[in-house]
N, C-alpha and C positions, 0 to 999 in steps of 0.2 A: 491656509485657514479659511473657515467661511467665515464671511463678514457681514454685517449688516453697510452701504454706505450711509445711509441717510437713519440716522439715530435718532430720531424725534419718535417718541413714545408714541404708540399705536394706540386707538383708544379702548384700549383692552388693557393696556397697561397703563395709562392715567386712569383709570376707573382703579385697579387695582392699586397705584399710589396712593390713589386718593382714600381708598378702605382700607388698605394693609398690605403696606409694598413688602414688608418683610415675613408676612406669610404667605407671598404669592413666592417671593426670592425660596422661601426654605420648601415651597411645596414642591418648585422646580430642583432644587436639588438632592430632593429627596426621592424623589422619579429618576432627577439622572444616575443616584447611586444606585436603584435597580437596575437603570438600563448599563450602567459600565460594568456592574457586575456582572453580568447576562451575557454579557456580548464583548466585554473590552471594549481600549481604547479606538481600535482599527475598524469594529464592526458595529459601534453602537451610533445610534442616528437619532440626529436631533429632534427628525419627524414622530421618532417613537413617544422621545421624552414628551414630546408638544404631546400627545395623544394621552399619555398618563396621565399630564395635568390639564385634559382638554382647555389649551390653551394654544397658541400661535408661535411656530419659528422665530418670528419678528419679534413679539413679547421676550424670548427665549434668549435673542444676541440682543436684543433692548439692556437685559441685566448683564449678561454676562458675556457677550460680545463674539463669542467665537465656542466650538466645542471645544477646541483644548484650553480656554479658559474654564470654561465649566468641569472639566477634569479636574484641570488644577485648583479649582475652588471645592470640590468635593476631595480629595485628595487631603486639600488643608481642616475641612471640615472632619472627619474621619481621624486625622492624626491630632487637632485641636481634642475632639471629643475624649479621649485617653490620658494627653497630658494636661488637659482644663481637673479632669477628674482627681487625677495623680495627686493636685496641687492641693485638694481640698481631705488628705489622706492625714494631714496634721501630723506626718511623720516625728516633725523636731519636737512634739508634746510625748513621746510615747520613749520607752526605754528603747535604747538603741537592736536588743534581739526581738522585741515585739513590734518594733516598727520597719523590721528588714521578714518579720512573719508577717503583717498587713500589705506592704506592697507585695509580694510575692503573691498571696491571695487575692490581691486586687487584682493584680497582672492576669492571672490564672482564670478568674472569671469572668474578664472584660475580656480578653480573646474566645472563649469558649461559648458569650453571648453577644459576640460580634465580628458574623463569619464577613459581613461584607469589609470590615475591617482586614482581615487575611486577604481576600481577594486580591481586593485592591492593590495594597502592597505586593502582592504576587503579580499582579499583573504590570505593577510599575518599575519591579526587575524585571520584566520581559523585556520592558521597555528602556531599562541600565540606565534608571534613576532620571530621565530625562528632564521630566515634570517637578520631581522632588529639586533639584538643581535649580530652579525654577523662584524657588519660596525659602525666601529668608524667616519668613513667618513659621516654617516647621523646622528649622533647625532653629530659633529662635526659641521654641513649645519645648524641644525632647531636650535640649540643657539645662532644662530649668530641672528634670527628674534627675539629669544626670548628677547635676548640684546637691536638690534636696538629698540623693543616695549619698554622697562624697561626707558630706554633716551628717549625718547619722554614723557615715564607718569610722570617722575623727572621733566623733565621741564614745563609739565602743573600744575604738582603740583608748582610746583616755580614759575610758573605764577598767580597760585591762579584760573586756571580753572579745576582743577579737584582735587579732592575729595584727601586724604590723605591716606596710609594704602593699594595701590593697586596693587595686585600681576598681576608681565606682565607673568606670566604663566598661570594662573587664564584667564587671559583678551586676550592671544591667544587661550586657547580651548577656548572658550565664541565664538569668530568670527569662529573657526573653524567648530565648531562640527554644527552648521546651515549650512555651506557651505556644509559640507559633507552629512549631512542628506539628503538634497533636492535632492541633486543627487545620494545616493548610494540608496533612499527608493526612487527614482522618482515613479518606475512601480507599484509599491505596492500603495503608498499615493496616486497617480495621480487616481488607478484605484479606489481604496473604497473613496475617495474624488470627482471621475471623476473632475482633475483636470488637465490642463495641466501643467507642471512647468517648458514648454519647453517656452510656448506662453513668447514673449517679454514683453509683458501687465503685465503679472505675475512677470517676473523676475524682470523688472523696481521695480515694487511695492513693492515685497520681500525685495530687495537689498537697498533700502530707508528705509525700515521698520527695516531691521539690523545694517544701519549705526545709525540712531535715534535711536535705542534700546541700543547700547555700548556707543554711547557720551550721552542718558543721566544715565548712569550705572555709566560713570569714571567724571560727573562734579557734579564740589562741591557743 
């Protein structure tokens, strides 16, 4: 890993403390989710990111100490963003079939308006979970969806609209793994399909066709 040894803030980065350490933190991480997009984990270089936020290497392992730290803090930022959201979806206020229709629709347009999202995770199987292994903090994030699903499918089953026996782990890759498809295999499927899967027409249609396909998968 590269390292900085001598960690005393550079005076680039006490100025930036001292204005706003956490908009210089999110500006570099938001340079680096371009650059690991662009490049991955193997090709992306810290020099570029320092270049995005014309700003300094030293600045750069000041905050975040190393590039594969800064992975892995974009990594948790990116998988934070999805289940910070998830959480604010008020699932347990809504009827159990209209609140397994809102997450699916959530799911559906939060991967379709967040390709660095797919990347990423594409490029973190390249790498056979390395970094994810890594962060207690994102397996911490995706149990808390896997929970809120679990309470909702309890209580359809207790209402007698869904089916009995049904795994909400199960029943999150089920919505997931079509979300991600569409979009990590867009250029591939779109082109041996010549299809778009950007067109609006499509997505409507998609996105209807996976909320029908899960509710009637979990009713009784």
């Amino acid at each position: 890993m590269n390292q900085v040894s001598d960690m005393t803030p550079p005076e680039e980065t006490r100025r930036g403390r001292k204005n706003n350490p956490e908009k210089t933190r999110e500006d570099i991480l938001q340079a680096a989710i371009a650059e690991f997009v662009h490049y991955g984990l193997a090709g992306a270089r810290v020099d570029a990111i320092a270049e995005r936020t014309r700003t300094s290497k030293r600045m750069i392992y000041y905050y975040f100490h190393s590039k594969e730290q800064l992975y892995l803090q974009v990594l948790e930022k990116l998988y934070g963003d999805i289940r910070n959201t998830e959480r604010n979806l008020h699932l347990a206020e809504l009827e159990p079939r209209e609140a397994i229709r809102r997450l699916v629709e959530f799911s559906f347009d939060h991967h379709a308006n967040n390709q660095s999202f797919i990347r990423i995770v594409s490029i973190e199987n390249i790498n056979h979970g390395q970094f994810v292994k890594q962060s207690p903090t994102i397996r911490t994030l995706s149990r808390h969806i896997v929970a809120q699903l679990d309470e909702v499918l309890q209580r359809g089953q207790a209402a007698g609209v869904f089916r009995p026996h049904l795994n909400a782990l199960d029943v999150h890759m089920l919505i997931s793994s079509f979300c991600f498809y569409r979009n990590s295999n867009r250029h591939t499927f779109g082109e041996i399909f010549q299809i778009d899967l950007l067109h609006p027409e499509v997505a409507q249609r998609q996105k209807a066709m996976l909320c029908d396909s899960v509710l009637r998968y979990l009713q009784a």
